[in-house]
N, C-alpha and C positions, 0 to 999 in steps of 0.2 A: 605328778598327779597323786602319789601317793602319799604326799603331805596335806591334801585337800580335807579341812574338818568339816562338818555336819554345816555348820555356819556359813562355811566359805561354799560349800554344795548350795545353801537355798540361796545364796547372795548370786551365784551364778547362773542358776535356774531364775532368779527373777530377772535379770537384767537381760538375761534370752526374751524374758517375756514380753519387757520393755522396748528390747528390738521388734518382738510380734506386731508392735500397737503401731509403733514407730512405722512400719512398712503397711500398713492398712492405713493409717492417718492418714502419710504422704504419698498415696499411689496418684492422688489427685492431681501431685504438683507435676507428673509426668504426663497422664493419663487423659485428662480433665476436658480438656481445651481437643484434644484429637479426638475421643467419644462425642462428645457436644456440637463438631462440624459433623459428623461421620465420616470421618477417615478412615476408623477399625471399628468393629463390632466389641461394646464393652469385656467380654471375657477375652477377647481373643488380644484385646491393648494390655489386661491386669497381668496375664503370660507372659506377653513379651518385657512387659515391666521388668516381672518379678524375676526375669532369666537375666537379664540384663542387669539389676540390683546386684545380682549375684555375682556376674563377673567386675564389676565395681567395685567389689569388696577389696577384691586379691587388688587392684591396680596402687594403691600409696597406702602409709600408716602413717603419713605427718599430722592428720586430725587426731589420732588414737593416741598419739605420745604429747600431743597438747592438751587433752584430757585427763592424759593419766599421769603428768607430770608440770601442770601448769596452773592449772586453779585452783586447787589447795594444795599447801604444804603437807605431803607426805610423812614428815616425821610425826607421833605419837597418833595418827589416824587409824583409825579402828573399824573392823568391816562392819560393825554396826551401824557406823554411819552411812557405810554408800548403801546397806541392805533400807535403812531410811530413805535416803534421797530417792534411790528409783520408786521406794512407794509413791513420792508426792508427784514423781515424774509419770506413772502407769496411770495414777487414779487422775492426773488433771487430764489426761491425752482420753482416758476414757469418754471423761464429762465433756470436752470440747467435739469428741466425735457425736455424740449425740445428739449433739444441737446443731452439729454441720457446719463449725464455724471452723478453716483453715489455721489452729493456731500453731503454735511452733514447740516441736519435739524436741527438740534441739535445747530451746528455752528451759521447759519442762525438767527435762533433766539437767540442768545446769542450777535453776532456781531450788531442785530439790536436793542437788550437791549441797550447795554454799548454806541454805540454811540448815541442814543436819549438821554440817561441819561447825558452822556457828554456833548451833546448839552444844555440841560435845566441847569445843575446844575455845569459844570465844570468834571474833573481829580476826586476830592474829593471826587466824589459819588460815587463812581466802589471801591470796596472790593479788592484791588489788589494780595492779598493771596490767597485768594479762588478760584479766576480764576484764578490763575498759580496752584495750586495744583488740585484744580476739574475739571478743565477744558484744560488749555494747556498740564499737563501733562500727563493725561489718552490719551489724542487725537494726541500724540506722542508714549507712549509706548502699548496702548493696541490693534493697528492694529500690529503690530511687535511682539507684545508676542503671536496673536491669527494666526498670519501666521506662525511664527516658529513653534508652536503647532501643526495648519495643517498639516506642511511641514513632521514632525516627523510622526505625525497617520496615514496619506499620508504612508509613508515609509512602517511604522509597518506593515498597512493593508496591502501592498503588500507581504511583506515580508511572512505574515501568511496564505496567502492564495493563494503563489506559486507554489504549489502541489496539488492546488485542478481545478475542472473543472471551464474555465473563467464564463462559460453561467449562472451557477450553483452558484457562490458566484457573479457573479453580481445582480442577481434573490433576493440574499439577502442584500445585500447594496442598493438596492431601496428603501426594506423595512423599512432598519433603517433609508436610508435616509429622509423618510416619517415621523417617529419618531424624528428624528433632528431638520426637519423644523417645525416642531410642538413644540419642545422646543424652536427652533429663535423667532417662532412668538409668544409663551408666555412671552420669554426675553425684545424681544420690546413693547410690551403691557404695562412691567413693566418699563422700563427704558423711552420709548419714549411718551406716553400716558401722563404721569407725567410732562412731561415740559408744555404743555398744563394747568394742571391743578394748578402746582406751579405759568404758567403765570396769571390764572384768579384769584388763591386767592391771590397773591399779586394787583391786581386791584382791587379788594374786600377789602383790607388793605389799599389803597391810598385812597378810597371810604370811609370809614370810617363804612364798612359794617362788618369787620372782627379786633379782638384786633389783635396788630405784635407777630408773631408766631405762630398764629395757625395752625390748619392740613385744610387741604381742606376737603369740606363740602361734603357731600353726594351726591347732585345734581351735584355737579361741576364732583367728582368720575366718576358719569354715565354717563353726558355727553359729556367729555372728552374721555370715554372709547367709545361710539355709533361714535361719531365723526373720530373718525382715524380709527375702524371698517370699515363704511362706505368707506371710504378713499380706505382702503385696499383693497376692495371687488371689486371697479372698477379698481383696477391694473394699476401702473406705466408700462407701457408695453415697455416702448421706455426704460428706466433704466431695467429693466429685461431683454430686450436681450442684454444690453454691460455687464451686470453680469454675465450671463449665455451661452453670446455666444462669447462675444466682449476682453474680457480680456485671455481665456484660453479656451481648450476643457476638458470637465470634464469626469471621468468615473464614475461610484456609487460610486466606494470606495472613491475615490477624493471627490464627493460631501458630501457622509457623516462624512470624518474628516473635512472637512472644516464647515461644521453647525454644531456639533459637537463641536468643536473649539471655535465659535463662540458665540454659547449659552453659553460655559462655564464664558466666557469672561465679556459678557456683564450680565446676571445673579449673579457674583461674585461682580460687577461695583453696581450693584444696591441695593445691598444690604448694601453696606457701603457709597451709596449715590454720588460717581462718576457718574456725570451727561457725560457719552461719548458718542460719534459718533457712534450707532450702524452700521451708513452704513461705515464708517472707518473700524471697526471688520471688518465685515463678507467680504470687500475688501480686505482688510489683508489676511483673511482667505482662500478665495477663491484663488488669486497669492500663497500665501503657496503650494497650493494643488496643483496648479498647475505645482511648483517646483520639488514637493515630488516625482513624476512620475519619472520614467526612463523614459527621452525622450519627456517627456513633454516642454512646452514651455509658458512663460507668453508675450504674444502681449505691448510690453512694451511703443509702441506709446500712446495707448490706455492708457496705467498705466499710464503714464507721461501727458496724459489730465487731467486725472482724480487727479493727484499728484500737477497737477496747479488749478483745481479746490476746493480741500479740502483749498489750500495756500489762494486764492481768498477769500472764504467765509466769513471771521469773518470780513477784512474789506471792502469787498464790501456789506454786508449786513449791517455794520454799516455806511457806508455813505447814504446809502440810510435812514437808519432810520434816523441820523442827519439831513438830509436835511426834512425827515416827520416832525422831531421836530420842525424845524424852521420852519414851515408853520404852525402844530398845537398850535406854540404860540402867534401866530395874530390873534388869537381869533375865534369865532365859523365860522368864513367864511375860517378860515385858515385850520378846521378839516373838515369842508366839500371840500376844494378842493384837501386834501389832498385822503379823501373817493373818490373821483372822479377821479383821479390819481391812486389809485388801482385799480378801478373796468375797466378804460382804459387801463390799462396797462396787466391787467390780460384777458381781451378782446381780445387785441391784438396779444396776447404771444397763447390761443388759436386757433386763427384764422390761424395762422402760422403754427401752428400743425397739421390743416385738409392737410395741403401740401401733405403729407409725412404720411398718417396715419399708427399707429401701434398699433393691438389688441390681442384679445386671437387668431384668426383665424391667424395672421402670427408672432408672436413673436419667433418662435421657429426657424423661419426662418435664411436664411442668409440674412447679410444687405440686403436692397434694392442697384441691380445695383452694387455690390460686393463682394467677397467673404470674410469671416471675416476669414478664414484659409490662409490668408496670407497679407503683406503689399501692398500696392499700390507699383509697380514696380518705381523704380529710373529711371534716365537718361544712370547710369552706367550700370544696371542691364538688361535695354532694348536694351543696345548695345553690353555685351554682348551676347543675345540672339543671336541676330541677325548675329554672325559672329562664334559662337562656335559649331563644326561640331556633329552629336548626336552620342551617346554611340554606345559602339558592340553592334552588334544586332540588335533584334527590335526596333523600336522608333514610336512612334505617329505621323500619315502621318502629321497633320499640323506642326510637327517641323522638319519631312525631306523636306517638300513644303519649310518651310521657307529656312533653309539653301541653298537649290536649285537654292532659287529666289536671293538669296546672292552670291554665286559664280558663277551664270551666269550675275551677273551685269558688265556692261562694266567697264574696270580696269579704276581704281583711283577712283571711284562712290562707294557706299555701296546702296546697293539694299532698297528699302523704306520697311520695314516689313509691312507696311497695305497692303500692294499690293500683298503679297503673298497670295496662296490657304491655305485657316486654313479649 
């Protein structure tokens, strides 16, 4: 500890902080789908998370030494670069929380690895095997093996418990769904906690505090684990309601083969050291479940954000770190203004967020100002309303008013729909 310079102090403090965002991002991928049935009461699910992250931390370090000794080459690496990479990785995970899209932390910091590194050292210093096997490939098939998975337990659990009362085995799919999310949030404790600590002990190896290969140190273990804990505890809430409410309606069964699913997934990744997108999984998993229903339905606008968001990440996080690099290599006024450039830009992305707030008190909610049970109506879709006469029978006085206010318009006109009685 007491070789730690000023430099190697703010490289560590940021990448604490990057665990902070990292554990608020991904509380959803634990949390999401159990709030959304009501299984637990939104604080009372972020706690249990966040304790459970925490004992995830201590269980494996093979994701931490695949970080810190597999995707760039360590020789001539400079802690300027990783103090770059986690800026592009803080400031994307910021922007993607604010818009509530699931994107992946994991990416983030990896895209803002490889392009600071590119910047400082060239092509030659990226391990290009390792990220196409630990990282492009897992982050391609293990959302797709944990959805398909869903989609079948999904099935199964219907299947097994068609002859029984609904009230009655729903009553029991809370409860294991309660037991699931308590595996997710062990799984990413293990998986997610570690990119963290793989980022600081390889800063601690550029530093010249650590020989190349070692395991992370104890302190780095527990503070990496307090760090996304905390994270977790204050709840990504804008990401938790498009998980939980934005992409599919869940029922218990649904939600517990989708976490289920999930932990299988990311728990099997981390043990042979596949560093993947936990929030990938348990999106996988969740559209699975969604599938698996007779009659369910995945909001595929929604998917198709969030399917451009995952695409975004590795290089929108690595230009931002390239460009951190190139300011952190003009020397000590180039890492201060690059520090100042984070702490603005994380500022700002805050201040944005008071707009629009969303907490434990309405997460469960439907959007603000729209209904997440269905698309924003087209051009097509509003015209035919407005001219298509209603079903036998009953009907809902605002759509006999509408039709009304429609065939009593004077011919060749179509009657304006805001102007009818709803």
């Amino acid at each position: 500890m007491e070789h730690i310079t000023l430099l190697l102090g703010i490289v560590i403090v940021t990448a604490l902080v990057f665990d902070f965002t990292n554990g608020f991002h991904d509380t959803a991928n634990a949390m999401a789908t159990t709030i959304s049935t009501g299984a637990l009461k939104p604080k009372t699910a972020v706690a249990m998370s966040a304790v459970l992250n925490l004992v995830g931390a201590f269980l494996s370090v093979e994701v931490a030494k695949t970080i810190s000794g597999g995707i760039v080459n360590e020789d001539g690496l400079k802690t300027e670069v990783i103090f770059a990479a986690l800026v592009g990785a803080i400031l994307w995970n910021l922007l993607t929380w604010l818009v509530g899209l699931p994107s992946s932390s994991s990416h983030a910091l990896f895209g803002g690895l490889i392009g600071a590194a590119v910047m400082s050292m060239g092509w030659s210093s990226i391990n290009g095997g390792t990220v196409v096997t630990k990282i492009l490939i897992p982050a391609l098939a293990a959302p797709l093996v944990a959805g398909i998975a869903a989609t079948l337990a999904t099935r199964l659990t219907y299947r097994i418990g068609r002859n029984t009362d609904t009230k009655a085995t729903a009553k029991g799919y809370r409860a294991g769904q309660i037991a699931s999310a308590g595996l997710v949030s062990l799984a990413h404790g293990t998986n997610d906690a570690q990119k963290t600590m793989g980022i600081i002990t390889l800063a601690l190896i550029t530093g010249g505090v650590l020989n190349p290969g070692a395991n992370p140190p104890l302190w780095v273990i527990v503070s990496a684990g307090m760090a996304i804990a905390l994270g977790t505890y204050l709840g990504g809430w804008r990401i938790i309601r498009t998980m939980g409410k934005g992409l599919t309606d869940l029922a218990p069964q649904q939600g517990f083969a989708a976490q289920t699913s999930a932990a299988t997934a990311i728990l099997a990744s981390s043990h042979i050291g596949f560093s993947l997108s936990t929030t990938q999984v348990c999106s996988g998993a969740v559209m699975g479940a969604g599938l698996g229903r007779k009659g369910g339905v995945v909001r595929w606008s929604t998917a198709t954000r969030m399917f451009v968001a995952w695409g975004l990440t590795l290089p929108a996080a690595g230009l931002v770190g390239a460009g951190a690099e190139f300011l952190t290599k003009q020397g000590p006024w180039g890492v201060a203004a690059t520090a100042a450039l984070l702490v603005t830009g994380s500022a700002i992305i805050w201040a944005l967020s008071r707009r629009n707030s969303v907490d434990h008190t309405n997460v469960a909610d439907d959007e603000i100002g729209e209904s997440p049970a269905a698309e924003p109506a087209g051009v097509v879709t509003t015209a035919m309303a407005a001219v298509t006469p209603p079903p036998t029978g009953s009907a809902p006085a605002g759509h006999v008013d509408l039709v009304k206010a429609t065939i009593s318009a004077p011919t060749g006109t179509v009657a304006d729909p805001a102007r009818a009685t709803v």
